[in-house]
Kinemage of the C-alpha trace (Angstrom):
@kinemage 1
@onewidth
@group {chain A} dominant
@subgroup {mainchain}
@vectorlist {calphas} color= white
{ca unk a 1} P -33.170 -101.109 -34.955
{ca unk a 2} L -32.727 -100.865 -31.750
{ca unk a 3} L -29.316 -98.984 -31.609
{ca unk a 4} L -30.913 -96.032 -33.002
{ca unk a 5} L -31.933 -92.756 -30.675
{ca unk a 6} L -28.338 -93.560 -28.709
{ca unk a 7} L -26.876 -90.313 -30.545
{ca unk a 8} L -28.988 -87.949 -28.564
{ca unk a 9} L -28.735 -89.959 -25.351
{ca unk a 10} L -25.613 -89.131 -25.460
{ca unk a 11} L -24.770 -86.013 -26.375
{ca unk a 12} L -27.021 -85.007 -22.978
{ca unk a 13} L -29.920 -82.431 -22.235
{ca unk a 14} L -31.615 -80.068 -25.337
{ca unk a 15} L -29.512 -77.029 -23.369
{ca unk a 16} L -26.401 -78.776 -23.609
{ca unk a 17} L -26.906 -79.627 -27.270
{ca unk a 18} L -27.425 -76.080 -28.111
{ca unk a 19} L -24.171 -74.477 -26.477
{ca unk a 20} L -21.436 -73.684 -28.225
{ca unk a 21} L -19.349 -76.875 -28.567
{ca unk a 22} L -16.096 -75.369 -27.586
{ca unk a 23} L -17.420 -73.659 -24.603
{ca unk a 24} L -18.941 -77.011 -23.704
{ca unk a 25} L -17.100 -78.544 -20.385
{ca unk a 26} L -14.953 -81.439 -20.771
{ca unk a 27} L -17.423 -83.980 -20.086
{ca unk a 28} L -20.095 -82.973 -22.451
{ca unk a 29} L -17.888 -83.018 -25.040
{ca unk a 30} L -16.756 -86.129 -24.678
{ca unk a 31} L -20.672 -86.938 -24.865
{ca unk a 32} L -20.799 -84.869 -27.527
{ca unk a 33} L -17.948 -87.170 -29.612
{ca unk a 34} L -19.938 -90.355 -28.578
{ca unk a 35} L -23.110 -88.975 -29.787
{ca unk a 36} L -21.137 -88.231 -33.460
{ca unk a 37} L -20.174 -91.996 -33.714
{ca unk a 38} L -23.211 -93.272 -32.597
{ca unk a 39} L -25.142 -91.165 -35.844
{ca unk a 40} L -23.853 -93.738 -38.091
{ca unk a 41} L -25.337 -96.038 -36.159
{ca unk a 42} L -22.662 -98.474 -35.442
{ca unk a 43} L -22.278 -102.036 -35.258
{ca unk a 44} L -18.487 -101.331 -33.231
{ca unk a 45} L -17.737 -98.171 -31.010
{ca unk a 46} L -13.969 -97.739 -30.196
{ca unk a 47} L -13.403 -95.614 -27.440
{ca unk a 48} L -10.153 -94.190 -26.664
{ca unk a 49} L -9.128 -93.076 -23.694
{ca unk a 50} L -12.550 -91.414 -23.104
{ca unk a 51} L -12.103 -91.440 -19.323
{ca unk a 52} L -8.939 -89.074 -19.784
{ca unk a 53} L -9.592 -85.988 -17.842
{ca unk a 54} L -12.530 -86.580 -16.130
{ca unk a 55} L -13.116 -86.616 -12.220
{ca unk a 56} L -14.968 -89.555 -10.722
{ca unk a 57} L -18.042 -88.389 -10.318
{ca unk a 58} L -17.716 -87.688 -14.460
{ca unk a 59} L -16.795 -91.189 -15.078
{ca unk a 60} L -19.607 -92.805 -13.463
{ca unk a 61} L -22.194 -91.113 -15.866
{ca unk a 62} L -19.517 -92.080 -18.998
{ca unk a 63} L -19.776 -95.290 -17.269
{ca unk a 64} L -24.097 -95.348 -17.085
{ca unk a 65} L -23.667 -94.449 -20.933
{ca unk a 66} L -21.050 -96.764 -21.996
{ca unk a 67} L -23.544 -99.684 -20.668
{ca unk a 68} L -26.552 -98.241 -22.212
{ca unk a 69} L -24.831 -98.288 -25.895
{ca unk a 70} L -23.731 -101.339 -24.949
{ca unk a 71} L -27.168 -102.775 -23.856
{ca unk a 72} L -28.825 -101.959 -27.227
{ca unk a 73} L -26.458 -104.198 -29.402
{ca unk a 74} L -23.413 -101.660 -29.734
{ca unk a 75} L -20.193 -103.901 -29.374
{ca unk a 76} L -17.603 -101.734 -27.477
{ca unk a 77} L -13.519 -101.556 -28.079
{ca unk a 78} L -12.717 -99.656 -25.229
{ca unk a 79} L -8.811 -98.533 -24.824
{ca unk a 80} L -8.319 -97.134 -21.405
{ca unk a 81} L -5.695 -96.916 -18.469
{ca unk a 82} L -8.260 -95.577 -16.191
{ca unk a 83} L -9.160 -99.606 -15.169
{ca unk a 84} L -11.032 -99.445 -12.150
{ca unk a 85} L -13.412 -97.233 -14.848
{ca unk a 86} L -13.606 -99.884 -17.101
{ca unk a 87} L -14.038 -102.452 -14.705
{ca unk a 88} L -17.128 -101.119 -14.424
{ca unk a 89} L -18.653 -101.564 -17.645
{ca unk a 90} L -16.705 -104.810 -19.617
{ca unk a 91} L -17.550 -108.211 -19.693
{ca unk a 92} L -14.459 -109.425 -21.136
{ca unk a 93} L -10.876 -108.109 -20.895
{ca unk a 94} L -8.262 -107.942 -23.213
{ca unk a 95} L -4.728 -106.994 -22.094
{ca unk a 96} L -1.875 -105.812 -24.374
{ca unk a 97} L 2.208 -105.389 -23.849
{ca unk a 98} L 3.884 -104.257 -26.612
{ca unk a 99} L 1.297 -104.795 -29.351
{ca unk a 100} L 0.699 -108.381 -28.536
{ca unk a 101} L -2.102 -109.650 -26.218
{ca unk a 102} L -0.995 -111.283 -22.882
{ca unk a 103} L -4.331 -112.162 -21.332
{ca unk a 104} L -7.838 -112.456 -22.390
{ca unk a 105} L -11.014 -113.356 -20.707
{ca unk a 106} L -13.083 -112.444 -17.621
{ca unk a 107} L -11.890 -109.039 -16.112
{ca unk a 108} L -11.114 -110.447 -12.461
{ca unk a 109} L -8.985 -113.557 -14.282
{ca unk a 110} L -7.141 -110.941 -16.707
{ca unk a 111} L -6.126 -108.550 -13.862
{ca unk a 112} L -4.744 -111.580 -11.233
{ca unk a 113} L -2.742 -113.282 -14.378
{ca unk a 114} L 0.673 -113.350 -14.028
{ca unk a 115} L 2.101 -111.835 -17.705
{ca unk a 116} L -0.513 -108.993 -16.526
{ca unk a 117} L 0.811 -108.372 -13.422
{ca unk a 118} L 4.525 -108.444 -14.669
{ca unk a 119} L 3.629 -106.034 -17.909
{ca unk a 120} L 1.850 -103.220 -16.110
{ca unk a 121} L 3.322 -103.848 -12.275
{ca unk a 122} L 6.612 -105.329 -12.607
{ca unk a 123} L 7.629 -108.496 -10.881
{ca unk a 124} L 8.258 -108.852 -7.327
{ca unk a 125} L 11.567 -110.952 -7.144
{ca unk a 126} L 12.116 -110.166 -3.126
């Protein structure tokens, strides 16, 4: 199947594996807790908030990974407030305001639609 082998992709380098996993720095474990899912070899990953914490630079290589599991067959439900992140890496965008979803579709349609822009902006009455 060609999902499989994703687990040690990304939990990172043979060195990093071996470390203690407490000690490990905030963006290997976040590898690290990809890497767990992926064992069971997954049809769905959800993600949440995985960019949380993480400096740019960090986010681009969760960003590399995210579209690697998701070029091998791996559908992707990706929660995250960190959007010009996951920009980076969806194909379609689902936005939510109080539980119910307000726009769905291509990323650069979601983000200019107006119940979008009045949930997460506010609107601009002047």
């Amino acid at each position: 199947m060609a999902r499989r082998g994703l687990g040690s992709a990304a939990a990172g380098s043979t060195t990093a594996r071996s470390r203690c996993w407490s000690c490990a720095a905030w963006p290997s474990r976040k590898r690290l807790e990809v890497a767990r899912s992926l064992a069971t070899d997954p049809r769905i990953l959800l993600l949440d908030e995985i960019g949380g914490g993480l400096t740019d630079a960090e986010t681009d290589g969760l960003v590399v990974l995210i579209r690697a599991i998701r070029d091998r067959g791996v559908a992707i439900v990706w929660i995250e407030h960190i959007v010009h992140v996951l920009l980076q890496a969806v194909e379609r965008l689902i936005c939510m305001d109080a539980g119910r979803v307000i726009a769905d579709g291509l990323p650069d349609q979601v983000l200019r639609d107006a119940a979008v822009i009045d949930a997460y902006l506010g609107r601009n009455d002047s």
